[in-house]
Structure formats: C-alpha cells, structure tokens
N, C-alpha and C positions, 0 to 999 in steps of 0.2 A: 504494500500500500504506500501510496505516494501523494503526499498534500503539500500542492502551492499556492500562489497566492499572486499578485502583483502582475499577469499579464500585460509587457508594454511591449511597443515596438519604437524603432526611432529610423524617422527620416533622413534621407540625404539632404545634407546639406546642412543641416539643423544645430545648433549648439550642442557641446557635451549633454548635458542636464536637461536642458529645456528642449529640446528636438524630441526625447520619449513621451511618447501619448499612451495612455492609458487604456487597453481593450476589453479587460475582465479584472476586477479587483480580488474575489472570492471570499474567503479563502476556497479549496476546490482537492476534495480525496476524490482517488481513484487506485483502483487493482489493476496493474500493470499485465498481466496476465491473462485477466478475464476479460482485457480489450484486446485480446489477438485478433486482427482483422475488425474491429467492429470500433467505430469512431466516439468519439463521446464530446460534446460541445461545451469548449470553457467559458466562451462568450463571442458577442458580438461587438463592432462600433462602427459607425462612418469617419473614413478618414479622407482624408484631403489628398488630391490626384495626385501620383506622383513616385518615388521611388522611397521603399522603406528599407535600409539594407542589415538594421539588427533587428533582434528579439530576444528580451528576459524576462524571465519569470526569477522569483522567490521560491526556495524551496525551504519548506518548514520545516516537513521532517518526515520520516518513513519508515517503516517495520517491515517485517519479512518473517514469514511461518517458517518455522525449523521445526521436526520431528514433531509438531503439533504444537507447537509455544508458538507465543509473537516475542522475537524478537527488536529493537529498534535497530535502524541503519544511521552510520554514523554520517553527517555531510560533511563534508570537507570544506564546502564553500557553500552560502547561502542563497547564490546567484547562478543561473544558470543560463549561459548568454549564446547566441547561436548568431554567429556574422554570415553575411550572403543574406539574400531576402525576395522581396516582391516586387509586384509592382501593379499600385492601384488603378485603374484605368474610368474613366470619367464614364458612371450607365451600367458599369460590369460587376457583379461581387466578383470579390476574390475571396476562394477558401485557400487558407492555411492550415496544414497539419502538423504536431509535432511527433512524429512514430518513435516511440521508448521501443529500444529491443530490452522485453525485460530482463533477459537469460544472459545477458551481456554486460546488464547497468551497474549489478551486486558483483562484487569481490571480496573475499575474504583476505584481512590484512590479519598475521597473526597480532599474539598483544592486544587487537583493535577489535575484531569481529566484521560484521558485515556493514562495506561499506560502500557508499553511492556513487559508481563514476559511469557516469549516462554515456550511453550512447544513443542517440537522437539523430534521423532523419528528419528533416525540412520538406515537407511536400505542397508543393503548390499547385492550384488550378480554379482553372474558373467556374462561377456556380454555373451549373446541370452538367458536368463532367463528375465522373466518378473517382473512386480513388486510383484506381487503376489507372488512369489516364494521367494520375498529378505528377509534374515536372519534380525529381528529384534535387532542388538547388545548394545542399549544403547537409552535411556531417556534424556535428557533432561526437568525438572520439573518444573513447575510455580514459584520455591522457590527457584530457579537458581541451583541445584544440579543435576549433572548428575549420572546417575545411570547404570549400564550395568542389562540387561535381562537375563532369565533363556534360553537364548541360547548361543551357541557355538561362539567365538570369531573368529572363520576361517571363508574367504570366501568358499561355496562349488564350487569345479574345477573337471576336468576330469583325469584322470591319464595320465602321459607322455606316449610318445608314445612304444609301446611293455612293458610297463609295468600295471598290474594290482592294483587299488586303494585300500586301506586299511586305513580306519576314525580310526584311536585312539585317544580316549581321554586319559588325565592324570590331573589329579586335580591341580598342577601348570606346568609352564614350563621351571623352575628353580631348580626342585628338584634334587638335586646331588642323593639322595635316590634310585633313576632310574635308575643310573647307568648301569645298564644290557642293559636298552632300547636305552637311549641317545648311549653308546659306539656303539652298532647296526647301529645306524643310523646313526653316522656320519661318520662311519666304510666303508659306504655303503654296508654291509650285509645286506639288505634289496632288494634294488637294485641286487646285487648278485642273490637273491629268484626268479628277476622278481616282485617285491613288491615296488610300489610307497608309501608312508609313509604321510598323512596328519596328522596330529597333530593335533587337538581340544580341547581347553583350556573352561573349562566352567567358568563363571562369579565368581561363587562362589566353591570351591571344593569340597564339598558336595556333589555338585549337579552332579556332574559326573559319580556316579549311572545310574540318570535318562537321562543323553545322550545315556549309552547302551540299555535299557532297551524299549527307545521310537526310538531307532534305527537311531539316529542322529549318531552314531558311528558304528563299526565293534567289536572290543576292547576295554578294558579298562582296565587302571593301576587302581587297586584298593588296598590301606591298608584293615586292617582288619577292622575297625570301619566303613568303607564304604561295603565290600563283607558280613560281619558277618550278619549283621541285614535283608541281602535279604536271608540270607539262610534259618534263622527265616520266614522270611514272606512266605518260599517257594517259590519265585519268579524264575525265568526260567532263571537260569546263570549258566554259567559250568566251572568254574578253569583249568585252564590249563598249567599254569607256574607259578614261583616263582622265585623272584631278589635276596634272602637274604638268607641265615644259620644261620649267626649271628647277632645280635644285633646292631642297628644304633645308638644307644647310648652308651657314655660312659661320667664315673666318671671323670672330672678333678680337678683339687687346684691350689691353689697359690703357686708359689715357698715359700712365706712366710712360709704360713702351713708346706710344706715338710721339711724346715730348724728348725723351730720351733718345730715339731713331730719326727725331726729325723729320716725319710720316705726317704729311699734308693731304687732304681731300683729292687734290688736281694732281695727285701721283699719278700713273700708270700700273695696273695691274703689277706689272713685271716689277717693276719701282719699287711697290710695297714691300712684294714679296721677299725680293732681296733685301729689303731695309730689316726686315725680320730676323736673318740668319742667327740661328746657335741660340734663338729664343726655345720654351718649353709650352707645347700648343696640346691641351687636355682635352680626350677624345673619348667617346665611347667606344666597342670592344669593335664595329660594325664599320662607322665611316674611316677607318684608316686609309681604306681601296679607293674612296671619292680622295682625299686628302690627299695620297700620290699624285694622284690623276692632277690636282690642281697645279703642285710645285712643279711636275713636270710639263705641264702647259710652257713656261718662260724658263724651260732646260733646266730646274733643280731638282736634286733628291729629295725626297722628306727623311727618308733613314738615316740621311748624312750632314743635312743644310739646317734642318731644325731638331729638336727632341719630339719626339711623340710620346704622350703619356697617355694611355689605355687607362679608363676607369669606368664605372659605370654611371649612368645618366643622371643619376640621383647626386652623385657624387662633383659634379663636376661644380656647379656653383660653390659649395665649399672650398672647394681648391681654390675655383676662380680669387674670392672674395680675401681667403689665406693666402696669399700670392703665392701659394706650391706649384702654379701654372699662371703664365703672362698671357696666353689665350686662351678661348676656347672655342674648337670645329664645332657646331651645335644645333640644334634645330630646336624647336617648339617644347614645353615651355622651357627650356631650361637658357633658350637666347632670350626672349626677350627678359626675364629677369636679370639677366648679367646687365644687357643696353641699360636697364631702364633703373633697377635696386644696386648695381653694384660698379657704375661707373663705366662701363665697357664701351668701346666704340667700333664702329661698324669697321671692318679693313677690308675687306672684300665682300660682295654682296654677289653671291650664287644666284641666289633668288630673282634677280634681276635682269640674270644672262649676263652677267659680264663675264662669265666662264664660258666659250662655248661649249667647250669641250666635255662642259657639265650640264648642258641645257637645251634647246633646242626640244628634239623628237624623242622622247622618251618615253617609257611606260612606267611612270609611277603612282601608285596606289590607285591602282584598277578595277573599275566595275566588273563584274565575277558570276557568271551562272553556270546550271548544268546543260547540257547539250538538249535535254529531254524538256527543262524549263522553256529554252531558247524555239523549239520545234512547238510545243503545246497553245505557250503565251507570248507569243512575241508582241502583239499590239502591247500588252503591259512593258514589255520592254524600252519601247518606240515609246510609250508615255513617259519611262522612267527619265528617258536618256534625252527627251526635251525639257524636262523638270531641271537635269544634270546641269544643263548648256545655258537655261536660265540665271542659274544660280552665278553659273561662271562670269555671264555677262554683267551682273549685278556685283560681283566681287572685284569685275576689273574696271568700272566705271560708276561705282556710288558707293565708297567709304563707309558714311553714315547709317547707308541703309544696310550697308552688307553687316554694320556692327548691331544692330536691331533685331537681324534676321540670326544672330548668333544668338543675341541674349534669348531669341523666343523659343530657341532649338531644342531649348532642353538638357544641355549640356550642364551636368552638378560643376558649383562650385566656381564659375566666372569672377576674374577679377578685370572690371571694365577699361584702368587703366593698361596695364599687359595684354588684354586683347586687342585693342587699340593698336599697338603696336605691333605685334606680331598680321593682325592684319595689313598694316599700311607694307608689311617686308612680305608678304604670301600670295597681295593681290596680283603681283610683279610676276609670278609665276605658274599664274593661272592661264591655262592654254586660251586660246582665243574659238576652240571648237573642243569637245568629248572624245573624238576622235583616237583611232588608235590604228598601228600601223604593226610590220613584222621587224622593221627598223628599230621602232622605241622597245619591244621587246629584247631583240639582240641588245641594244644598245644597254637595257636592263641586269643583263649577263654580265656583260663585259664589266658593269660595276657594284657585285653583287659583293653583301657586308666580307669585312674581311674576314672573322671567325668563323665564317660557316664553308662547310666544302661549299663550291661552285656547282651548280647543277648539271649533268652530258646532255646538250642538246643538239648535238651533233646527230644527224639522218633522220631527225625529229622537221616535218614540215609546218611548221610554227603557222602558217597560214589556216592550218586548219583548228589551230583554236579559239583565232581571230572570227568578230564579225563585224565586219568593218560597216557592213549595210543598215545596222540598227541606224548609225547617225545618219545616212544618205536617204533612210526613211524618216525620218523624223526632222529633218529641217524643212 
C-alpha cells in the first residue's frame, strides 16, 4: 500500500517554485498490486496550453504484507519527481498515467527492511485512446533517476478543425538554426496551407531519424550528420527543402585580440585571418572540418597557424568569458551570447557569405520525408514547402516581423534581446528559395563534423533521394 499526496506538475518555462500547479491534493492510498493493469484516478484540473515537462507527488508512507503482517516501507525521500512530461493542447484532454511496477519499487536493505525505490512509467495520451495506445515518455529508475524514452515528447491529438495534421519532428525545440521553420509557424503560414503543425521533440536528437522512419512523424528537420548516414544505408527518405546557403557558424574575438592585432572592420578576409596567427580559437568537437576549410581558403593551416581547442558547446562561453580561448568558431546560442554578454566581436561572418567556400549551395538542415509519405501526400508537401519559402522570404526582408513570428512559435525560454541578434546574423543566410540540389548535398559531405566517421556515398545516386519538384510545384 502506497499513500501520496500533493499531485503537481510544472511548466516550461515557469519559475523554480511558482511554475508547479496543483492537480490533486489528497491525500490518496492505493495497492500497488491490485492495480495491475486496471487504472485508478488521482485527480483532475485545467491547465493552461502548453508544455509541462515535470511531475511530483508527496509520498507519505507505505506498508507491504510479509508472511501475513503489515509491515511499513521505509522512504528515503519524501518527493517523488519524474522529468520529461506532456503537453496540453488547447480543446484536447490529456490523460496522464503514472505505472508503479510494484514487484520492482520494494527492496530489501539489510539493517533497514523494506524499502521504497519506485520505479514508474510516465504514460501519456489523449482522452478516448486507451492505455494501450499511451506514448511511453519517461522512466522513473530504482536508482531514483528519471530518464525520458526513445519516444516522442508530444501528446498525439487530432488536427483543428478544417485543418489537416502534419507530425514534424526537429531534434530540439530551441534551435534558432530552424529558422525557416519556426518563422512559418508562428507566421501562421502553415495555417494559411490548411496545415495544423504538431511539433515532436524526441528525447535524444539523434534519434529523430528514427521518428521518421518508424513513422511517429510526417517530416523531419534533419542536419547532415543525421540525413547523410540514411543515405549510406539506402534507407527510404526523400529531401525536399533546405533552411541555409550559408554557414551557421562564425569566427568571433575578443575586443582585446582586435586592439592588440590591430584588426579593423575594412580588413580583408585574408587580412584578418592572418592578423590572428598563434591565437587559441574554442571549438566544438564537430566544426573543426568547416574551421580548416576556412584558414585554408587564404592558404593557412588551422593545425599549425592557430591553436584549436575542442570543447563542448556548453563549454565554450566559459572559456570564452575566462580568457582560456581568444575566440570562439560558434553558432547559435552560444555566439550571440559571446557578441552581445561577453564583449566579443564579429571577425568573420560565414553567415553572410563572405566564405565562399563555406556558402553558397548547400544542404543544410533539411526538410526530410519517407518515400511512401512523399508518393501518398505530396499536395501536403507542396503546402508545406510554400509555408517553408514564406517564412524565408519574411526572414530575409522584415527583421521585426521575422522576431514576432519567433516569439509566437512557441519556442521555451526566449531571451528577446539575443534573439534579436542572432536573427539580424541568420537572416544573411537564409537561401532566397527551399530549394535543394545533388551539389548542396555532396557539398554536405565534403564538410561533414569532424568527430564523426564521414558517410561512403560513393555509387550511391544521391539524385534519387532528392525531390527537387516539391518547390517547382509549389511556387
């Protein structure tokens, strides 16, 4: 038997403390046991649309029969908190479940007796779907670690009414990188289509591959390190759009360096570059292969002309800020916080094209279906991929509005000023069509992250996983 108490859930986005809303008070016993398979209802509430990404309860206290005694289970902690979550949709219930394995939750600690370390499934779905049906989004572990599953963090729902559903995945849902997609959709350019827009976040971003591919999704935002390797395996995906031209990275410094170097605005690419030498340029583990490609654009090494520091993305603003690195290679968000919190100035700007050799035809961060989507629904497609080329043309010619159509997107946790700028350096690199070629692909390869083997696309006819006709139908 098992009594809690305090059912809350807390928002994204929401303050430590004050983002928990209250769903059932109780307090609330139950036989862990006697609910094998059979549900039992802690409460109800209306919550406010949107993303809820914890859930805790109180636990009071619990007993467990032995040889026909009750005896008590000891709690180790009085809080029982399960990260990963839901997501409430405006019209829709959503059930939540929390599944106790009870045969799993009891341990015996010697000295201690039996004691409580849960393990809890998270099951979600929408009302008039069954249990059977509910999206498994998160673990709870006998080691008290919660963990999210290799499924999709959205509840599945029906499409608004006169509008048709379309599951996209994107490997986060914070990536300014998207650009093209986010403006779309907060644009309502979608809506415009007759296109409802679900969003599907998978656990890990990886894995958002494998949402399209097991058909948890419609679409999918895919980089190259994610689309390259199914092309390899020959797997059944067909490209259909493209966000970029140019390059999501760029070179920045410290004012120090540009004072020190003597590094004026009206230098020359090559100018700067060399004014740089024998500096330390903090890089994630991936753009080292663009990074080459740059210094040897105006004949220099990067292995020999400057230091490369390898760290990961998280890391690099601290370095930056500690001066352990005088630049840093970098993209979204961790540049414009350098620009805009910690003094940095721009030294080369990718994003703008002044690399060719980094911009231009590209395939980066690709529209993504299955071949079988592509054959069944292609007018949805055709709707998607002028929603896409909207968004573009609104990104590359109205600031204001493009930052409007971010804040409405939906995206947790915006800070207005840093979006600001990161949009003013992203609009620069937004193609002037969705368009995709077998060129931006190869050219994809040839500058694929450094840590990761390269994909063999060698005797592979890349044409056939192109559809270049979605845009030719849709303008």
């Amino acid at each position: 038997m098992l009594t809690v108490e305090n059912v809350e859930v807390h928002r994204s986005g929401g303050a430590d403390e004050s983002g928990w809303q209250m769903v059932a008070a109780g307090p609330f016993e139950f036989d862990l046991l006697k609910l094998n398979g059979i549900e039992e209802i802690l409460g109800q509430a209306e919550l406010g649309v949107g993303r809820y990404q914890q859930i805790r309860l109180d636990v009071v206290k619990g007993r467990v029969t032995i040889l026909n005694g009750n005896r008590p289970i000891g709690v180790p902690s009085d809080k029982l908190r399960i990260v990963d979550g839901f997501e409430v949709v405006e019209g829709q219930t959503t059930i939540v479940t929390l599944d106790f394995d009870a045969q799993r939750s009891i341990v015996f600690i010697p000295m201690r007796g039996p004691t409580l370390r849960p393990v809890v499934k998270l099951l979600v779905r929408s009302g008039g779907q069954s249990l059977g049906d509910a999206n498994e989004v998160a673990t709870l572990g006998s080691d008290g670690t919660s963990t999210a599953t290799e499924r999709p963090t959205e509840t599945p729902r029906v499409a608004r009414p006169g509008l048709e559903l379309v599951r996209v995945g994107v490997p986060t849902n914070d990536n300014l990188q998207f650009m093209s997609f986010w403006t779309a959709l907060g644009a309502g350019y979608f809506e415009d289509e007759g296109l409802d827009i679900q969003v599907v976040v998978p656990p890990s971003p990886m894995a958002t591959p494998n949402l399209l591919l097991q058909g948890r999704v419609d679409v999918a935002v895919l980089p190259p390190p994610m689309f390259l390797p199914r092309i390899q395996l020959e797997e059944s995906i067909v490209i259909f759009g493209n966000f970029l031209q140019n390059d999501q990275i760029n070179l920045i410094v410290s004012l120090g360096i540009m004072a020190e170097r003597g590094i004026t605005a009206d230098m020359t690419v090559e100018e700067k570059l060399r004014a740089i030498s024998g500096i330390k340029v903090g890089v994630a583990h991936g753009p080292p292969t663009r990074l080459r490609v740059l210094l040897n654009s105006v004949g220099m090494d990067a292995d020999s002309d400057i230091e490369i520091v390898v760290m990961s993305p998280e890391d690099e603003n601290p370095a930056f800020g500690a001066g352990e690195v005088d630049a840093l290679y970098a993209h979204t968000p961790y540049l414009e916080r350098a620009l805009l919190r910690q003094g940095a100035v721009m030294l080369i700007n990718q994003s703008a094209g002044e690399v060719p050799e980094l911009g231009g035809d590209r395939q980066s961060h690709a529209l993504v279906t299955t071949r079988d989507f592509a054959d069944s629904d292609r007018d949805v497609l055709v709707k998607f991929i002028r929603a896409i080329a909207r968004g573009q043309e609104l990104a590359r010619t109205d600031v204001d509005a493009t930052m409007e159509a971010l804040l409405n997107a939906g995206i947790p946790d915006l800070d207005r000023e840093l979006v600001e700028a990161i949009v003013a350096i992203y609009t620069n690199a937004i193609p002037e069509s969705p368009a995709v070629s077998v060129t931006g692909v190869e050219r994809s390869a040839e500058l694929f992250p450094a840590h990761l083997a390269p994909p063999d696309l060698s005797g592979i006819d890349l044409s056939l996983y192109l559809d270049t006709s979605v845009w030719e139908e849709a303008r």
